[in-house]
C-alpha positions in Angstrom: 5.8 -64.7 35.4 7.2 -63.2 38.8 6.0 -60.2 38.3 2.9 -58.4 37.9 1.6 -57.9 34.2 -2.0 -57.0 34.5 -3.4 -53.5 36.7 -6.5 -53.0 37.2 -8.1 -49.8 37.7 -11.7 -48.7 38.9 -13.1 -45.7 36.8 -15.7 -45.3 40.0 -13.9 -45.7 43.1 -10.7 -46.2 44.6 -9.8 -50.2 43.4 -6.4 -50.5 42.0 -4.9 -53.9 42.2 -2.0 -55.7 39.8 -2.2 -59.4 39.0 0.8 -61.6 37.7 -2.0 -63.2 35.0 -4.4 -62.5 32.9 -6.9 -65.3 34.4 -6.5 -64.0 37.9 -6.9 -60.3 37.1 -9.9 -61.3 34.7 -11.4 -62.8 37.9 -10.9 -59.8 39.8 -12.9 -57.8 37.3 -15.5 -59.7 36.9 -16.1 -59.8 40.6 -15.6 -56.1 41.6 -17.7 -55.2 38.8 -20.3 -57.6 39.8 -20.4 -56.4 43.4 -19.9 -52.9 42.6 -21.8 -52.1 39.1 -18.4 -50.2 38.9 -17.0 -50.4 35.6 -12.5 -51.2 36.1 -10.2 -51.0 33.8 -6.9 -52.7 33.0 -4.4 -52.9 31.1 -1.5 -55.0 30.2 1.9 -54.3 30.9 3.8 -57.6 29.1 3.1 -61.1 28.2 4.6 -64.1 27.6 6.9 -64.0 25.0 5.4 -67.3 23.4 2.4 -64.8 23.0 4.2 -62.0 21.9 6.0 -64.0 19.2 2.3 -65.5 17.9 0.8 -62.0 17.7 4.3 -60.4 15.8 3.7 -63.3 13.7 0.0 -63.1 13.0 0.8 -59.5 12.4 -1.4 -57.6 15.2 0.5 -54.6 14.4 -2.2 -53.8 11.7 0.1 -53.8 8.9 -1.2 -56.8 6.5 2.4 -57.2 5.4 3.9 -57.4 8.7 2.2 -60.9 9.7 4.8 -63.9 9.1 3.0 -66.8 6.9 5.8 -69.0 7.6 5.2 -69.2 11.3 4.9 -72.4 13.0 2.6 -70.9 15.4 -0.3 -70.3 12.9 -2.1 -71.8 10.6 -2.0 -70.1 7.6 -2.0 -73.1 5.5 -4.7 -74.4 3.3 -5.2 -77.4 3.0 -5.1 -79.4 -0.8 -8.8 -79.6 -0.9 -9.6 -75.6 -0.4 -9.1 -73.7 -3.7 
């Protein structure tokens, strides 16, 4: 990812800083709010599409019939010993 994907935003103070990952920005947080006792938020402008295929296809839209059993990126499969 190039660009930035992750802001973060202090509810107490001034902070506002955008990340190109999830990891690094995670950091960030943990460290202002550790120095601070500020709490930050952030949010999530895009992810990977590799992500955003496994979440469409585990059906994080909240619709139980929206999730795609036939995905190879979950596991919805039992296996022959479970009932």
């Amino acid at each position: 990812m190039d660009e930035d994907s992750v802001v973060l935003e202090c509810r107490d103070c001034e902070f506002r800083e955008s990340f190109a990952n999830l990891g690094s920005a995670r950091v960030a947080l943990d460290d202002h709010e550790s120095a601070t006792g500020h709490d930050a938020d952030w949010q999530i402008e895009r992810v990977a599409a590799g992500v955003e295929r496994a979440g469409a296809d585990a059906g994080i839209c909240g619709e139980p019939d929206c999730a795609n059993s036939d995905s190879p990126l979950l596991d919805w499969r039992r296996s022959d010993n479970e009932p």
